[in-house]
C-alpha positions in Angstrom: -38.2 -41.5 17.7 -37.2 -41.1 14.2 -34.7 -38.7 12.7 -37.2 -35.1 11.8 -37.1 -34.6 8.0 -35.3 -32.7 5.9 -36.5 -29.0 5.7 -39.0 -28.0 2.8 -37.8 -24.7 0.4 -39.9 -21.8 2.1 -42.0 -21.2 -1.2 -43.2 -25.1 -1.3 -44.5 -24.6 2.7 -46.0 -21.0 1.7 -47.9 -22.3 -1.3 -48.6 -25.7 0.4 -50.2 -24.3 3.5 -52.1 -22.0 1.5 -54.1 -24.4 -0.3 -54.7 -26.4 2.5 -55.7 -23.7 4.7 -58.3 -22.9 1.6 -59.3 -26.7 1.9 -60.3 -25.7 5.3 -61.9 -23.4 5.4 -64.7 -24.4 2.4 -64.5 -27.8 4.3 -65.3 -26.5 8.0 -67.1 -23.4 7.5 -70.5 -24.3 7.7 -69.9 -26.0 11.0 -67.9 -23.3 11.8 -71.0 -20.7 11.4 -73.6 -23.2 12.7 -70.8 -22.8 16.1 -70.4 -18.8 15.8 -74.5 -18.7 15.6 -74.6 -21.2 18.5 -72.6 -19.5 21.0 -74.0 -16.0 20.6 -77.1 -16.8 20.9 -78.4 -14.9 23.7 -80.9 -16.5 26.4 -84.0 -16.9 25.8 -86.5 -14.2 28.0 -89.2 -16.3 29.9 -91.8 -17.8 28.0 -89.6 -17.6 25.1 -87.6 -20.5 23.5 -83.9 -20.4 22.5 -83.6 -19.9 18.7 -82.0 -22.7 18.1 -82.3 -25.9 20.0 -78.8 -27.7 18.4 -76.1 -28.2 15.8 -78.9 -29.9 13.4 -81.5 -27.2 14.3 -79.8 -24.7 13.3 -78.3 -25.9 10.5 -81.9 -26.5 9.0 -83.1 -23.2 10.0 -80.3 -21.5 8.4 -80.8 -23.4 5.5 -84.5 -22.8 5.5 -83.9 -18.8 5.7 -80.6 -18.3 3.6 -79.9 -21.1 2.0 -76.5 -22.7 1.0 -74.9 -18.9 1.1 -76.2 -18.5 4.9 -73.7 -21.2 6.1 -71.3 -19.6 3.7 -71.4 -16.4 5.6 -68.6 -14.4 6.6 -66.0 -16.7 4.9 -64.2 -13.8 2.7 -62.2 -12.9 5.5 -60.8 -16.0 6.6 -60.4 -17.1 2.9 -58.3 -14.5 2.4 -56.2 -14.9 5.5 -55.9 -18.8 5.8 -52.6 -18.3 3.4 -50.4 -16.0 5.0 -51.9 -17.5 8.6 -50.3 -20.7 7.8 -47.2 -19.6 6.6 -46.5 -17.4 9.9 -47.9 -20.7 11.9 -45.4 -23.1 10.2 -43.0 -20.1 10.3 -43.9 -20.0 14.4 -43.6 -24.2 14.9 -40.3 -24.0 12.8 -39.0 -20.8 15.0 -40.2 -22.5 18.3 -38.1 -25.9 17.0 -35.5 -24.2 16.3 -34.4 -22.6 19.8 -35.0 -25.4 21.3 -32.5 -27.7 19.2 -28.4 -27.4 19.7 -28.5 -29.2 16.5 -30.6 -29.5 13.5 -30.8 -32.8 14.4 -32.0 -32.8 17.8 -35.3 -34.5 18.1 -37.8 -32.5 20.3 -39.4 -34.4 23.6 -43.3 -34.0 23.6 -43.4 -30.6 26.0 -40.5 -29.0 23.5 -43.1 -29.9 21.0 -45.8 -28.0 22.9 -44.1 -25.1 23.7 -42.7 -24.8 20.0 -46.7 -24.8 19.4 -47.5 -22.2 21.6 -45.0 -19.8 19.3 -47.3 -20.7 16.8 -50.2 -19.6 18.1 -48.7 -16.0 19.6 -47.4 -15.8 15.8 -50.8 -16.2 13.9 -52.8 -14.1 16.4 -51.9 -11.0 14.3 -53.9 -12.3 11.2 -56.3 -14.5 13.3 -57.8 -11.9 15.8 -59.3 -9.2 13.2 -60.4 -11.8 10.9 -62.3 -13.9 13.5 -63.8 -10.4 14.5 -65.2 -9.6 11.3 -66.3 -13.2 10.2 -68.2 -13.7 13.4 -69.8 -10.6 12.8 -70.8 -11.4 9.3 -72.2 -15.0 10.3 -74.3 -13.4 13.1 -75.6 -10.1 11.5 -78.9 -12.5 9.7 -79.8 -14.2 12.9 -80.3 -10.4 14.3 -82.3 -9.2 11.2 -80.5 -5.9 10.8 -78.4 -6.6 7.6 -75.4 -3.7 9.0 -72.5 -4.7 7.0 -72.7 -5.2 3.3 -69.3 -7.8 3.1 -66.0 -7.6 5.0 -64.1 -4.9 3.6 -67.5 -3.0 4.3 -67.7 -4.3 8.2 -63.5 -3.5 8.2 -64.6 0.4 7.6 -67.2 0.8 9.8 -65.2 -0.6 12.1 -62.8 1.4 11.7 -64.6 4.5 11.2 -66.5 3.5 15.0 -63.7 2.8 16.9 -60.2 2.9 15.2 -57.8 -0.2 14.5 -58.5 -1.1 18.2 -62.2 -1.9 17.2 -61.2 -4.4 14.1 -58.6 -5.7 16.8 -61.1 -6.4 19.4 -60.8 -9.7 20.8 -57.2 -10.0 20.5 -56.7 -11.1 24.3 -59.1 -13.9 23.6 -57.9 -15.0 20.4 -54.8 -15.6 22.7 -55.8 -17.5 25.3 -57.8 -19.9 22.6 -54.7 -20.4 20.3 -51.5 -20.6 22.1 -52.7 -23.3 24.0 -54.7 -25.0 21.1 -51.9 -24.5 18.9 -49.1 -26.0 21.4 -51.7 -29.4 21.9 -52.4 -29.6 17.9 -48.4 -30.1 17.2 -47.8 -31.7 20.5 -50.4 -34.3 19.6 -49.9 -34.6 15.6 -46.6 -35.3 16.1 -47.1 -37.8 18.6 -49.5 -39.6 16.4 -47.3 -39.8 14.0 -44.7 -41.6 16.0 -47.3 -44.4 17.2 -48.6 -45.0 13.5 -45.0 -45.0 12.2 -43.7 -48.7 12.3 -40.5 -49.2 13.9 -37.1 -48.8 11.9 -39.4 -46.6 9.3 -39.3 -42.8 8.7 -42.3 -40.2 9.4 -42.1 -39.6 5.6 -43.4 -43.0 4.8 -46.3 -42.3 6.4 -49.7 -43.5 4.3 -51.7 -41.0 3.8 -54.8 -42.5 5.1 -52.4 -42.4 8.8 -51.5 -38.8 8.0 -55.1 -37.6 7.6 -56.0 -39.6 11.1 -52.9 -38.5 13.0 -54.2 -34.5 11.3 -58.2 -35.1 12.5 -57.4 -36.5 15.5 -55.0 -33.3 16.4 -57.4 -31.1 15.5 -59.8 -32.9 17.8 -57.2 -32.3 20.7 -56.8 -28.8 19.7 -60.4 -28.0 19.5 -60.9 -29.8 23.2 -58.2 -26.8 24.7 -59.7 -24.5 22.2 -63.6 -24.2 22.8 -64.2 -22.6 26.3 -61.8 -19.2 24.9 -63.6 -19.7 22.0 -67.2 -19.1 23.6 -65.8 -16.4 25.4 -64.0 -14.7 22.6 -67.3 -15.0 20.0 -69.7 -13.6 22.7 -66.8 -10.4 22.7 -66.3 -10.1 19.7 -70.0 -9.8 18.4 -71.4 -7.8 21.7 -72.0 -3.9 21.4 -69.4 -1.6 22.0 -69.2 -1.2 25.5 -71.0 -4.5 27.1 -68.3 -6.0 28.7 -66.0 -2.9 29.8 -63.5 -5.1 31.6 -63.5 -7.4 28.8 -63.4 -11.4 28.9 -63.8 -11.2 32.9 -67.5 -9.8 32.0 -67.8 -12.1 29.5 -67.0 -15.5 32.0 -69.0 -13.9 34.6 -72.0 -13.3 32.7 -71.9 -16.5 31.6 -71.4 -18.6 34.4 -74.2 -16.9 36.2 -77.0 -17.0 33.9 -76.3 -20.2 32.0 -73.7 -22.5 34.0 -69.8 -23.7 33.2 -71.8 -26.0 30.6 -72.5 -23.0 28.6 -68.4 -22.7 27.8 -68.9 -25.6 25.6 -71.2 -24.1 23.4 -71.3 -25.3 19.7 -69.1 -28.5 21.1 -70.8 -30.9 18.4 -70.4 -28.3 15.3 -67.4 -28.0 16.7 -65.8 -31.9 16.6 -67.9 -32.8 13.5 -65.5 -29.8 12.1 -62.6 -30.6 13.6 -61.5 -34.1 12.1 -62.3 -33.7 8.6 -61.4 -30.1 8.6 -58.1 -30.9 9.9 -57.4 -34.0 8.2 
C-alpha cells in the first residue's frame, strides 16, 4: 500500500467538499425523491392498486403532475446542508485516521479504515438527521394532496411550533443506524479501490480521473447496499404522524415485516443504485 498523501489546507477540503456535495445533490435528487416517494407509500387497501408500480412509474407520474420542480422537491434543505455536512464528514474520516495512527505516516489496514468511517457518520448525523426530516417531508407532502408546508424554513417552524427541536430532530436514531455503517463501508471500500486501480510502484495521487470517478461510484454503491434497509425504516418515521410509531423504529420494522415482507426493506433499491454511482462519482 502506498504512502497516504500529504494533508490538504482545511479551507481547500471545506470549499472542495462543498461544491461537490452541491454536485450531488442536483445530480441525485430526483432519484433521490422518486426513493423518498417509493418507500412511504402506504399499502394499497383491497381492490386498490399501489400508486406507483416502480422507479419509472413514478418518475413519469411525477413528471406528469409537477413537472421538472416535483422531482426537485424538498432539495433547499439538503442544498444548504451538503457544505458544512462534508466538511464535518472529512473532518470525522480525518479524526477517525488520526487515533488510529502512531504516526502520520502509518497506513490504515482495511477495518481501521472502516471504523475511521463510522466517526464519520456519528459526526454528520447532527446536520444529516433534521435535514433528511424536512426534505422527506417536502418530497412526500404532493403525493398526499394536502400542500402543509409552504418550503423548508416554513416546515422547520411548524415543526417546531408542534413539537419542539425534538420534532425537527425526529429520526435521529435512524439516521444513525443508516450512516455509521454506510459511512464506515463508503471509505473502507473507496480506499480499497483505489489501491487495486493504482499500478504498482505509483502513488494514489496519480490516479486518472476516469479510475477516481469508478473507485467514487462504486463506493457509493457499497454504501448504499449497508444503507437502504435503515433508510426505509427511517423515511417511513420520519414522514408518519406524530405519534404512529410510539416506540419508534421497533414499530416501524414490525409493521413492515408483517404487512409487506423483509423485501419491503429494500424499497426504492433501483432509484436508489441508479443514484448511487453517478451521484457519487
Amino acid at each position: 500500500m502506498s504512502k497516504q498523501p500529504q494533508p490538504i489546507s482545511p479551507m481547500k477540503n471545506f470549499f472542495a467538499g462543498g461544491f461537490g456535495g452541491i454536485c450531488l445533490v442536483f445530480a441525485g435528487h430526483p432519484l433521490d425523491t422518486i426513493k423518498v416517494r417509493l418507500q412511504t407509500q402506504p399499502k394499497p387497501k383491497p381492490g386498490e392498486s399501489l400508486i406507483y408500480t416502480g422507479t419509472i412509474d413514478c418518475f413519469k407520474k411525477t413528471l406528469a403532475k409537477e413537472g421538472m420542480t416535483g422531482l426537485y422537491r424538498g432539495m433547499a434543505a439538503p442544498i444548504i446542508g451538503v457544505t458544512p455536512m462534508f466538511a464535518v464528514c472529512f473532518f470525522g474520516f480525518g479524526l477517525g485516521k488520526k487515533l488510529q495512527q502512531k504516526s502520520p505516516d502509518d497506513v490504515l489496514t482495511f477495518p481501521q479504515l472502516f471504523a475511521a468511517g463510522t466517526l464519520s457518520g456519528v459526526f454528520t448525523t447532527a446536520i444529516m438527521a433534521p435535514g433528511e426530516r424536512i426534505k422527506c417531508l417536502l418530497q412526500i407532502q404532493a403525493v398526499s394532496k394536502e400542500l402543509k408546508y409552504a418550503g423548508p424554513m416554513d416546515c422547520v417552524k411548524q415543526l417546531y411550533r408542534e413539537s419542539g427541536i425534538r420534532g425537527i430532530y425526529k429520526g435521529t436514531a435512524l439516521t444513525l443506524m443508516r450512516d455509521v455503517p454506510a459511512s464506515g463501508m463508503y471509505f473502507m471500500s473507496y480506499e480499497w479501490l483505489k489501491n487495486l486501480l493504482t499500478p504498482a510502484g505509483k502513488s494514489h495521487n496519480e490516479l486518472s480521473v476516469p479510475s477516481v470517478l469508478f473507485a467514487g461510484g462504486m463506493a457509493g454503491i457499497c454504501n448504499w447496499a449497508v444503507a437502504i434497509p435503515p433508510d426505509v425504516l427511517k423515511s417511513r418515521f420520519q414522514t408518519a404522524p406524530e405519534g404512529k410509531y410510539p416506540n419508534g423504529f421497533r414499530d416501524v420494522l414490525r409493521e413492515l415485516i408483517r404487512e409487506e415482507g423483509v423485501a419491503s426493506l429494500y424499497k426504492g433499491f433501483t432509484a436508489v443504485m441508479l443514484r448511487a454511482f453517478p451521484a457519487n462519482a
